[in-house]
BAKE-211051 format. One record per atom (N, C-alpha, C, CB): residue number from 1; residue in one letter; atom name; x, y, z. Coordinates in Angstrom, 1 decimal, m for minus. Glycine has a CB too. Example, Ala and Ser with C-alpha at 12.3 -4.5 7.8 and 13.67 -1.06 7.14 Angstrom:
+-----+------+------+--------+--------+--------+
: seq : type : atom :      u :      v :      w :
+-----+------+------+--------+--------+--------+
:   1 :    a :    N :   13.2 :   m5.7 :    7.8 :
:   1 :    a :   CA :   12.3 :   m4.5 :    7.8 :
:   1 :    a :    C :   13.2 :   m3.3 :    7.8 :
:   1 :    a :   CB :   11.3 :   m4.5 :    9.0 :
:   2 :    s :    N :   12.8 :   m2.2 :    7.1 :
:   2 :    s :   CA :   13.7 :   m1.1 :    7.1 :
:   2 :    s :    C :   12.9 :    0.0 :    7.9 :
:   2 :    s :   CB :   14.1 :   m0.6 :    5.7 :
+-----+------+------+--------+--------+--------+
***
This chain:
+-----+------+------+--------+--------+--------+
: seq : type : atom :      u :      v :      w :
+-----+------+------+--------+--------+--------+
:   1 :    x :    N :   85.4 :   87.9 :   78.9 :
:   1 :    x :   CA :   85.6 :   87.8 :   80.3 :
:   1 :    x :    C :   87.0 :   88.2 :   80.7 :
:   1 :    x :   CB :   85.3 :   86.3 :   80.7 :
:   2 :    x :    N :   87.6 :   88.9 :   81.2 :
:   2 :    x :   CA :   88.5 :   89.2 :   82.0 :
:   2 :    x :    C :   88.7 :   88.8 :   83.6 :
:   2 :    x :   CB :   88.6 :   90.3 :   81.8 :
:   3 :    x :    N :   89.8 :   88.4 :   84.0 :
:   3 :    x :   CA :   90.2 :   88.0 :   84.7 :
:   3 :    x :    C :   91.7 :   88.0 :   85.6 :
:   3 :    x :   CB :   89.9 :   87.4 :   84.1 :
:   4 :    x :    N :   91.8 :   88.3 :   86.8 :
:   4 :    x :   CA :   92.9 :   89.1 :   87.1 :
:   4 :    x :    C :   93.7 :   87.8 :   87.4 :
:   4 :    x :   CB :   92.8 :   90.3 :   88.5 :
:   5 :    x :    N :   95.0 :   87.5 :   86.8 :
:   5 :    x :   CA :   96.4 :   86.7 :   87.0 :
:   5 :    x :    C :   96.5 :   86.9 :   89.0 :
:   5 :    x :   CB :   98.1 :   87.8 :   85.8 :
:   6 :    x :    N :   97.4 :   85.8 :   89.3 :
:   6 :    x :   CA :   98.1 :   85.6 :   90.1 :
:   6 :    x :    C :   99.1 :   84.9 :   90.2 :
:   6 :    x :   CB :   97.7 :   85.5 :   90.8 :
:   7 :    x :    N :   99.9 :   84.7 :   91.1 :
:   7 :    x :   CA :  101.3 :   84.1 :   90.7 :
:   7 :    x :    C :  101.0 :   82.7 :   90.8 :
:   7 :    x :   CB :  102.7 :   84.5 :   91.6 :
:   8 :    x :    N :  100.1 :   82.0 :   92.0 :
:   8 :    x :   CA :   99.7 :   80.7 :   92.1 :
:   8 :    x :    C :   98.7 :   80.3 :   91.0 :
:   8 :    x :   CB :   99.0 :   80.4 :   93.5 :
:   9 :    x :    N :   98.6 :   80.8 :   90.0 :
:   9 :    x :   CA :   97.4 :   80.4 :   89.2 :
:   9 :    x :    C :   97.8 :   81.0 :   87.8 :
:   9 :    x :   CB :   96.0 :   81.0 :   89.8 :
:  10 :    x :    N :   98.9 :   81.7 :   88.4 :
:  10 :    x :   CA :   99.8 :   81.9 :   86.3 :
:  10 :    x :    C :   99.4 :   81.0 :   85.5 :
:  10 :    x :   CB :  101.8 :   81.6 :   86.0 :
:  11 :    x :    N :  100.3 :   80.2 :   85.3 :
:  11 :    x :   CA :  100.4 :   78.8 :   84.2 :
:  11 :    x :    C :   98.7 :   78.4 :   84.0 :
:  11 :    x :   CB :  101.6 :   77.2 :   85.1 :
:  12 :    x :    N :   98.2 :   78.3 :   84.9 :
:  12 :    x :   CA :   96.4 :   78.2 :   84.7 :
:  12 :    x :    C :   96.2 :   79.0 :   83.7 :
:  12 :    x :   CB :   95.5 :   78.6 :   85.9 :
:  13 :    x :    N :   96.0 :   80.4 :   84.3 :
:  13 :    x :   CA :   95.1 :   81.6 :   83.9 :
:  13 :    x :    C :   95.6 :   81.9 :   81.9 :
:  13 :    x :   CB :   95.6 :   83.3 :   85.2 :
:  14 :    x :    N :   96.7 :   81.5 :   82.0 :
:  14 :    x :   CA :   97.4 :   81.9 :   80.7 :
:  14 :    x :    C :   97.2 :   81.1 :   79.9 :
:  14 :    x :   CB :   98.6 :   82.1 :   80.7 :
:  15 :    x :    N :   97.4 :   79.6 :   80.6 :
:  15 :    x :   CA :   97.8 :   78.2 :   79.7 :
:  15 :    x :    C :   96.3 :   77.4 :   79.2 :
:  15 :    x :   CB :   98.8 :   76.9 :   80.9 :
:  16 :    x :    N :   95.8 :   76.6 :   80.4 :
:  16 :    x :   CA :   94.9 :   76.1 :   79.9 :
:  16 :    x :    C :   93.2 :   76.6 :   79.7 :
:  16 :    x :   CB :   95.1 :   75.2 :   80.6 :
:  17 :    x :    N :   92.8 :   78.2 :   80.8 :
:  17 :    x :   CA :   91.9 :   78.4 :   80.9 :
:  17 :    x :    C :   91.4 :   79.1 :   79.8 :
:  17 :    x :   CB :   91.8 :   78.8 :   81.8 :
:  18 :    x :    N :   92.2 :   79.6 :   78.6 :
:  18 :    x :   CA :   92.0 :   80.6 :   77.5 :
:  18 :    x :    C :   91.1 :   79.1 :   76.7 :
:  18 :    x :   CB :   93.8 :   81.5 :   76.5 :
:  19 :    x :    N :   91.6 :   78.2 :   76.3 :
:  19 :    x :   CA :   90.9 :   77.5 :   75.6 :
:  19 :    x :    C :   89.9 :   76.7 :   76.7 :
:  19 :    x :   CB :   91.8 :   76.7 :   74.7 :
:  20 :    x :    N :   89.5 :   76.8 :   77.6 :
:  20 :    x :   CA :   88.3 :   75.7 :   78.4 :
:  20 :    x :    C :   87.7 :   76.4 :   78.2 :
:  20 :    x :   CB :   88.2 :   75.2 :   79.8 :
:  21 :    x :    N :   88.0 :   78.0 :   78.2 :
:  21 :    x :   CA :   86.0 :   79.2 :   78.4 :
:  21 :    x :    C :   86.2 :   79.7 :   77.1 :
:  21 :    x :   CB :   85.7 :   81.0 :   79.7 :
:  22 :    x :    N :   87.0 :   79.1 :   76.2 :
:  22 :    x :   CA :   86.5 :   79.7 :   74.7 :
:  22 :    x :    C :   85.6 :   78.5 :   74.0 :
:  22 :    x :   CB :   87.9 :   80.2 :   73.6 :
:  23 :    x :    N :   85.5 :   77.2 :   74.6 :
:  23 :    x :   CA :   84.3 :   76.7 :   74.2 :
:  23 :    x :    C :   83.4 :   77.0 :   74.2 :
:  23 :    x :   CB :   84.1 :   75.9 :   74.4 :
:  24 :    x :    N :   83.3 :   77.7 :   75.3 :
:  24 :    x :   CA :   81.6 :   78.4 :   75.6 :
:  24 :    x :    C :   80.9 :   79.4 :   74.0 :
:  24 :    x :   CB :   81.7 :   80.0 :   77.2 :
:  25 :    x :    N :   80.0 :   79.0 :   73.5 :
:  25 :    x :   CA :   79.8 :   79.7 :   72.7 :
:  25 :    x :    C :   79.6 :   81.0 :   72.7 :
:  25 :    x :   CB :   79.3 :   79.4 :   72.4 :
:  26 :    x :    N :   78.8 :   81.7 :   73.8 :
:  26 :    x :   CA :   78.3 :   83.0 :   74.4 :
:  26 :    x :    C :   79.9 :   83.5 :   75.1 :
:  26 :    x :   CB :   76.7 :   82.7 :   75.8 :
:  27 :    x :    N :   81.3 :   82.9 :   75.3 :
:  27 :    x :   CA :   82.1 :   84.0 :   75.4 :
:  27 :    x :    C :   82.9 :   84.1 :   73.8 :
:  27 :    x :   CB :   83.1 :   83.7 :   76.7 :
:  28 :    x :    N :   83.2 :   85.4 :   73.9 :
:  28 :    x :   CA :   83.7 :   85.9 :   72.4 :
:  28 :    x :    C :   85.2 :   86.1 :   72.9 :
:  28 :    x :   CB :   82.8 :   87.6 :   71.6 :
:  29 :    x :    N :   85.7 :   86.2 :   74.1 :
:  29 :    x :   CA :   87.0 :   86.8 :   74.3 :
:  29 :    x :    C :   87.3 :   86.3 :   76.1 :
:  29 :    x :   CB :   87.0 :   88.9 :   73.8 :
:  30 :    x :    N :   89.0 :   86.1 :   76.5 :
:  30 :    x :   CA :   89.2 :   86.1 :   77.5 :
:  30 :    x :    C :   90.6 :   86.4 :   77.8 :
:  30 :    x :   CB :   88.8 :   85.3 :   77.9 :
:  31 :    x :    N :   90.6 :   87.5 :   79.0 :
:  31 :    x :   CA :   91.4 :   88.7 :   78.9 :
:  31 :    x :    C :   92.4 :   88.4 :   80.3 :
:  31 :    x :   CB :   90.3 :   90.2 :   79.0 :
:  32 :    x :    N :   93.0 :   87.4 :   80.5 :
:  32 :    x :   CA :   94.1 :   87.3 :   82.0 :
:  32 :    x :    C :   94.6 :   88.9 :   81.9 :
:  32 :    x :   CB :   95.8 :   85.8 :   81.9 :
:  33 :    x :    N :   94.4 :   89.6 :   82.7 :
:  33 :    x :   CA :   94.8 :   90.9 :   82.9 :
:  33 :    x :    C :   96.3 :   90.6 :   84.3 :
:  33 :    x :   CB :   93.1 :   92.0 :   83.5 :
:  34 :    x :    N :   97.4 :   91.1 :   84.0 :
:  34 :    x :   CA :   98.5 :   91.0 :   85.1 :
:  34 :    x :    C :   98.1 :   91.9 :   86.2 :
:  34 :    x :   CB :  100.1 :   91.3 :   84.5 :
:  35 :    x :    N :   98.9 :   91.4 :   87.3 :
:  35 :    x :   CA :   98.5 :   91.9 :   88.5 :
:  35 :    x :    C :   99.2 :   93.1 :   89.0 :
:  35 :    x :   CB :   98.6 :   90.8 :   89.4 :
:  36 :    x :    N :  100.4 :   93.7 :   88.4 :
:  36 :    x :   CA :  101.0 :   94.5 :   89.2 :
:  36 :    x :    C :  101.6 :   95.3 :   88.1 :
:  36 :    x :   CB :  101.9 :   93.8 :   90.2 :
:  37 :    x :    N :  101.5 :   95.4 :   86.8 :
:  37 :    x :   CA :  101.5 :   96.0 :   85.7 :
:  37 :    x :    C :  100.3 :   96.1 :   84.7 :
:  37 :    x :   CB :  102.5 :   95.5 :   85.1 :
:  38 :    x :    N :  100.3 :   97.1 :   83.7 :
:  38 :    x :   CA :   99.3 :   97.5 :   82.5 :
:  38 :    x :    C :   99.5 :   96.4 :   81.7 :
:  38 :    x :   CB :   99.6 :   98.8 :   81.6 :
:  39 :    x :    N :   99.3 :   95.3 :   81.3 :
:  39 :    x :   CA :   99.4 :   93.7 :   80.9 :
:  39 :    x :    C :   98.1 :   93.1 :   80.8 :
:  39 :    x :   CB :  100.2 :   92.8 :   81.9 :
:  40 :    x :    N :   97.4 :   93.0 :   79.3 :
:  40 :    x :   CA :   96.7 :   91.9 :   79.1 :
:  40 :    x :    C :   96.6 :   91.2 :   77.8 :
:  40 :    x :   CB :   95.6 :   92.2 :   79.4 :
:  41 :    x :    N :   96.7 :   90.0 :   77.4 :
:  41 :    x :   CA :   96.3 :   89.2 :   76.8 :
:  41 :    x :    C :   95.0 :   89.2 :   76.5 :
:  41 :    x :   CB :   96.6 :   88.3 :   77.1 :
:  42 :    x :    N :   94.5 :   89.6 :   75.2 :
:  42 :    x :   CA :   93.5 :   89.0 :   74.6 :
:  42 :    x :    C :   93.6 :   87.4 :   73.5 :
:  42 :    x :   CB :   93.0 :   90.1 :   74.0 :
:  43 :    x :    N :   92.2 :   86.6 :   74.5 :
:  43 :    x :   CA :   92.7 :   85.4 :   73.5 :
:  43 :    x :    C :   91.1 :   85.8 :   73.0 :
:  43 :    x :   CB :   93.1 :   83.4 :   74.3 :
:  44 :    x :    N :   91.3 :   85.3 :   71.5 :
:  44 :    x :   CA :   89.7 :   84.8 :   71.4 :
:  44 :    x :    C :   89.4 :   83.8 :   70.1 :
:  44 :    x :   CB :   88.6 :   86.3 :   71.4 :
:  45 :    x :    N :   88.5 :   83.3 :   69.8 :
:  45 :    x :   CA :   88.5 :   82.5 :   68.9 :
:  45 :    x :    C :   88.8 :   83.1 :   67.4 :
:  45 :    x :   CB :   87.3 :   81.7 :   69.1 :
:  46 :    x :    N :   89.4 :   82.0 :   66.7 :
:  46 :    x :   CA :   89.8 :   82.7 :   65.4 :
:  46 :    x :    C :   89.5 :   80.8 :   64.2 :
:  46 :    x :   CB :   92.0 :   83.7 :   65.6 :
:  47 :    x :    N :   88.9 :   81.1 :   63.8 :
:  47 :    x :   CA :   88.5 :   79.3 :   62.9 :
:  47 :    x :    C :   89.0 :   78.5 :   64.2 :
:  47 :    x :   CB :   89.8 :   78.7 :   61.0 :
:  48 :    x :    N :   89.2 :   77.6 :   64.1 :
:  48 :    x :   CA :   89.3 :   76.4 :   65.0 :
:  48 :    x :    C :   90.5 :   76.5 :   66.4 :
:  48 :    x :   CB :   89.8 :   75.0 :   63.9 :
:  49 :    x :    N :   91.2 :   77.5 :   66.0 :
:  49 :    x :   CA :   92.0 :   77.9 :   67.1 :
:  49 :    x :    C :   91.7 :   78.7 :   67.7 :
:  49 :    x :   CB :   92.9 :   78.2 :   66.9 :
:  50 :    x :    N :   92.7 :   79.5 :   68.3 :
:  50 :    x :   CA :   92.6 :   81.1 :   69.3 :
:  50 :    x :    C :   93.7 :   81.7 :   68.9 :
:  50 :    x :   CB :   92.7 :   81.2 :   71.0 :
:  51 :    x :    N :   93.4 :   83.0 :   69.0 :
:  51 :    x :   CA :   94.1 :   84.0 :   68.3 :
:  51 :    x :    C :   94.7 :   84.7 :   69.8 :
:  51 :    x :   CB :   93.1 :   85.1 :   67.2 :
:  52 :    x :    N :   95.8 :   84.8 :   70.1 :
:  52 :    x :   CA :   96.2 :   85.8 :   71.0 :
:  52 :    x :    C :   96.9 :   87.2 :   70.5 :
:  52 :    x :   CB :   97.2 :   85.2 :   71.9 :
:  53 :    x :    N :   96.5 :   88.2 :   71.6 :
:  53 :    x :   CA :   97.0 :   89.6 :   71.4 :
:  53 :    x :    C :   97.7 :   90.5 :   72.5 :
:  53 :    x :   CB :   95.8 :   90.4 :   71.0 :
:  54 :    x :    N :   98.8 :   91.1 :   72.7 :
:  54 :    x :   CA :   98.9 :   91.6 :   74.1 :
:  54 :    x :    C :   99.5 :   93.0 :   73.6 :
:  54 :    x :   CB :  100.0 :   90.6 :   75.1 :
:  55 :    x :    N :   99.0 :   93.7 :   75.0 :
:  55 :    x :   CA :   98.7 :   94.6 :   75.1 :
:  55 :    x :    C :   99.5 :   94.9 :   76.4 :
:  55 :    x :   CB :   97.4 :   94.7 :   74.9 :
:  56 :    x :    N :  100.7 :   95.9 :   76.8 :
:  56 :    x :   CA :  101.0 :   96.3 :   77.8 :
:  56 :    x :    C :  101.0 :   98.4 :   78.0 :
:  56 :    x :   CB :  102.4 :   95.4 :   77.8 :
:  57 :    x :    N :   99.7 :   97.9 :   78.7 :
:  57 :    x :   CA :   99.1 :   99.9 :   78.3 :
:  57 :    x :    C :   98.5 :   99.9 :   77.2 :
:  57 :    x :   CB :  100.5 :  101.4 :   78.0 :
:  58 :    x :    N :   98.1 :  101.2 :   77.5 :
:  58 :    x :   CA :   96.9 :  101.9 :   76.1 :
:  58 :    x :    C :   95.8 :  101.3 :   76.0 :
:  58 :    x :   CB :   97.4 :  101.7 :   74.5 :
:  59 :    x :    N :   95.3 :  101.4 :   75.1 :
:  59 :    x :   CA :   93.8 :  101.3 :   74.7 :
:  59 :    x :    C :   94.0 :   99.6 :   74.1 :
:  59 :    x :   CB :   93.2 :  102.6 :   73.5 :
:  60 :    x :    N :   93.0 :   99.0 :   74.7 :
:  60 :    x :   CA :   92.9 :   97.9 :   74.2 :
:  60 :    x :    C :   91.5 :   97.5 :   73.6 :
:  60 :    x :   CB :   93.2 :   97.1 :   75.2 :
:  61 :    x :    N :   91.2 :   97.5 :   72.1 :
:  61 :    x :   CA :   90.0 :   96.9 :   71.8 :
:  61 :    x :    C :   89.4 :   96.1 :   72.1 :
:  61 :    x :   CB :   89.9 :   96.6 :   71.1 :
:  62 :    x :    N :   87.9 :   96.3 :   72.7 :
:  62 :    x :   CA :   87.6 :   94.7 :   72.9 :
:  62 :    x :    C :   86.3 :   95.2 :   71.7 :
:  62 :    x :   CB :   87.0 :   93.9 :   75.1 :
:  63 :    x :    N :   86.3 :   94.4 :   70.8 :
:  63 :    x :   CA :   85.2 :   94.0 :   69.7 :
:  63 :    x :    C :   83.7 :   93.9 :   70.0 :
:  63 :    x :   CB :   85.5 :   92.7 :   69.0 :
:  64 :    x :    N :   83.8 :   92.9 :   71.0 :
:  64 :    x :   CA :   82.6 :   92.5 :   71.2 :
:  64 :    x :    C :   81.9 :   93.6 :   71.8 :
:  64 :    x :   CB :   82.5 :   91.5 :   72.0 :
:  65 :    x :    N :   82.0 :   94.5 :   72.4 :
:  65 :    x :   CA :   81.7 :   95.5 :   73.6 :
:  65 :    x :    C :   81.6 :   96.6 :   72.3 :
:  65 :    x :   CB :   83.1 :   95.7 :   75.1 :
:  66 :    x :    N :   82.5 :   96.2 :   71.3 :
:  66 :    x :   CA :   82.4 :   98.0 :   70.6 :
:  66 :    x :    C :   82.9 :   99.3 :   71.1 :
:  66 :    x :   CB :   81.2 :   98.4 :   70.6 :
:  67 :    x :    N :   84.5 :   99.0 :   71.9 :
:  67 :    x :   CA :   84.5 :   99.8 :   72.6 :
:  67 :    x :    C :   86.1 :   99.4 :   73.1 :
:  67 :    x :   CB :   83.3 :   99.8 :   73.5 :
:  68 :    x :    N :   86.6 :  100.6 :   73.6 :
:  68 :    x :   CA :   87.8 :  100.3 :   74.2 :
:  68 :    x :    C :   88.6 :  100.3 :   75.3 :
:  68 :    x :   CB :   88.3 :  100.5 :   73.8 :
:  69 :    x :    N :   89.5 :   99.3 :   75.9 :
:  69 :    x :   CA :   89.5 :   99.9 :   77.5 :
:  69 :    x :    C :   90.5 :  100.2 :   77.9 :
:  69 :    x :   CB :   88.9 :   99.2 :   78.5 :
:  70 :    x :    N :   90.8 :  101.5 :   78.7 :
:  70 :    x :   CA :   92.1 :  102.0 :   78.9 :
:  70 :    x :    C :   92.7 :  101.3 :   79.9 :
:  70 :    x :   CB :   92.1 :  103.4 :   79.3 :
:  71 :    x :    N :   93.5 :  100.3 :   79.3 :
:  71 :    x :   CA :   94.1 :   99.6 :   80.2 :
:  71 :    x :    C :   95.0 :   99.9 :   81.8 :
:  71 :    x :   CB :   94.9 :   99.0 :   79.4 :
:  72 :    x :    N :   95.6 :  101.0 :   81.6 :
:  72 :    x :   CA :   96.3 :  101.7 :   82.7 :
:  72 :    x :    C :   95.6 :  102.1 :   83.4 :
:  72 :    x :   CB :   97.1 :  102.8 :   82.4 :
:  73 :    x :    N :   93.6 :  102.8 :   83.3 :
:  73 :    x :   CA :   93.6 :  103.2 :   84.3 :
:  73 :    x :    C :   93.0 :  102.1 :   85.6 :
:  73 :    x :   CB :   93.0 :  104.5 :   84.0 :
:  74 :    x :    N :   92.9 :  101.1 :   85.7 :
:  74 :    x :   CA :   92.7 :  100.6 :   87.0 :
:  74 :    x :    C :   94.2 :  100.5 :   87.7 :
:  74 :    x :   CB :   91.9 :   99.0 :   86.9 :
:  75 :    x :    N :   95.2 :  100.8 :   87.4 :
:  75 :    x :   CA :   96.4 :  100.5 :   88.0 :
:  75 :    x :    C :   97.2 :  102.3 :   88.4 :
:  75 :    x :   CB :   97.2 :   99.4 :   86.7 :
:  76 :    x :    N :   96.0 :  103.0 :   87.7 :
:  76 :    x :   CA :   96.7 :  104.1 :   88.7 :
:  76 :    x :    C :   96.2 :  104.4 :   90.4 :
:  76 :    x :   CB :   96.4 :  105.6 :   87.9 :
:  77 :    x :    N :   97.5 :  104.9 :   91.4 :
:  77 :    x :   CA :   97.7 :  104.9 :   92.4 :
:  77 :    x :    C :   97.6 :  103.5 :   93.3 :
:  77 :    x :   CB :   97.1 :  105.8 :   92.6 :
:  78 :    x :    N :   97.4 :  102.7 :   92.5 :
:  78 :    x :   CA :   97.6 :  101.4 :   93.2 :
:  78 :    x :    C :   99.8 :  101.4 :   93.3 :
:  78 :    x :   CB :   96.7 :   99.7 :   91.8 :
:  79 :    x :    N :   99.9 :  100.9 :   94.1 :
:  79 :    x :   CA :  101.3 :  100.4 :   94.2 :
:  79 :    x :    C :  101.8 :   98.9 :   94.4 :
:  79 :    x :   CB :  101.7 :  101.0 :   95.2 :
:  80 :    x :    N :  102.4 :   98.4 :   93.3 :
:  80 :    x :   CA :  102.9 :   96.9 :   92.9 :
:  80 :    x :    C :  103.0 :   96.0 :   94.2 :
:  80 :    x :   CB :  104.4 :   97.0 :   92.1 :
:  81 :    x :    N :  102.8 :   95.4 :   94.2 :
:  81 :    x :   CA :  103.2 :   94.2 :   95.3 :
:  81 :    x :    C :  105.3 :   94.1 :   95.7 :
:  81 :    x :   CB :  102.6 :   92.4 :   94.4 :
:  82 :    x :    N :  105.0 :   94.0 :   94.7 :
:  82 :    x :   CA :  107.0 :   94.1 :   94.6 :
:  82 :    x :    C :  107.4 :   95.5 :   95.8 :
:  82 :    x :   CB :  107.7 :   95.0 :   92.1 :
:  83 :    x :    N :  106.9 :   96.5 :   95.5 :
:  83 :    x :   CA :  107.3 :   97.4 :   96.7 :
:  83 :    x :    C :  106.3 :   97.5 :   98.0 :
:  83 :    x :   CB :  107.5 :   98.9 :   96.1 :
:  84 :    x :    N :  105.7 :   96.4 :   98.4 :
:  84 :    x :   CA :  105.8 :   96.1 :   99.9 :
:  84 :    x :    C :  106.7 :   95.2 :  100.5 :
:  84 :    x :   CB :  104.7 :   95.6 :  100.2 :
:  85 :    x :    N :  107.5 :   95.0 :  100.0 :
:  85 :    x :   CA :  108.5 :   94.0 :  100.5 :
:  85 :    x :    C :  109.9 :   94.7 :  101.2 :
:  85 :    x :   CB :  109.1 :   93.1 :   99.0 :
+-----+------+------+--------+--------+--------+
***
């Protein structure tokens, strides 16, 4: 499951929500993707814990899917929040 970050819901999205939806058995992985850069965290279960992985650009494995996802491209021609200000 991926999931897009925001600044009101940082400390959430990163902190406690990687381990509430990795109880689920049917999810295998969960991906807080950053909002204004090529940035994602993969958490996913690993024996009794979670394993985190980050990824800023490039190709990011996701296992389950068999497949991999070019992280940069949903962020081309978008322009950052930072330069509307």
């Amino acid at each position: 499951m991926a999931e897009g970050v925001s600044p009101g819901t940082e400390r959430s999205d990163r902190g406690e929500k990687p381990h509430n939806y990795l109880r689920l058995p049917i999810l295998e992985a969960y991906l807080p993707v950053g909002p204004e850069e090529p940035r994602v965290e993969v958490c996913r279960r690993e024996g009794e814990g979670l394993r985190l992985e980050v990824y800023a650009g490039g190709r990011v494995p996701l296992p389950c899917l068999e497949a991999l996802w070019d992280l940069e491209a949903p962020y081309e021609g978008v322009e950052p929040e930072s330069a509307w200000r």
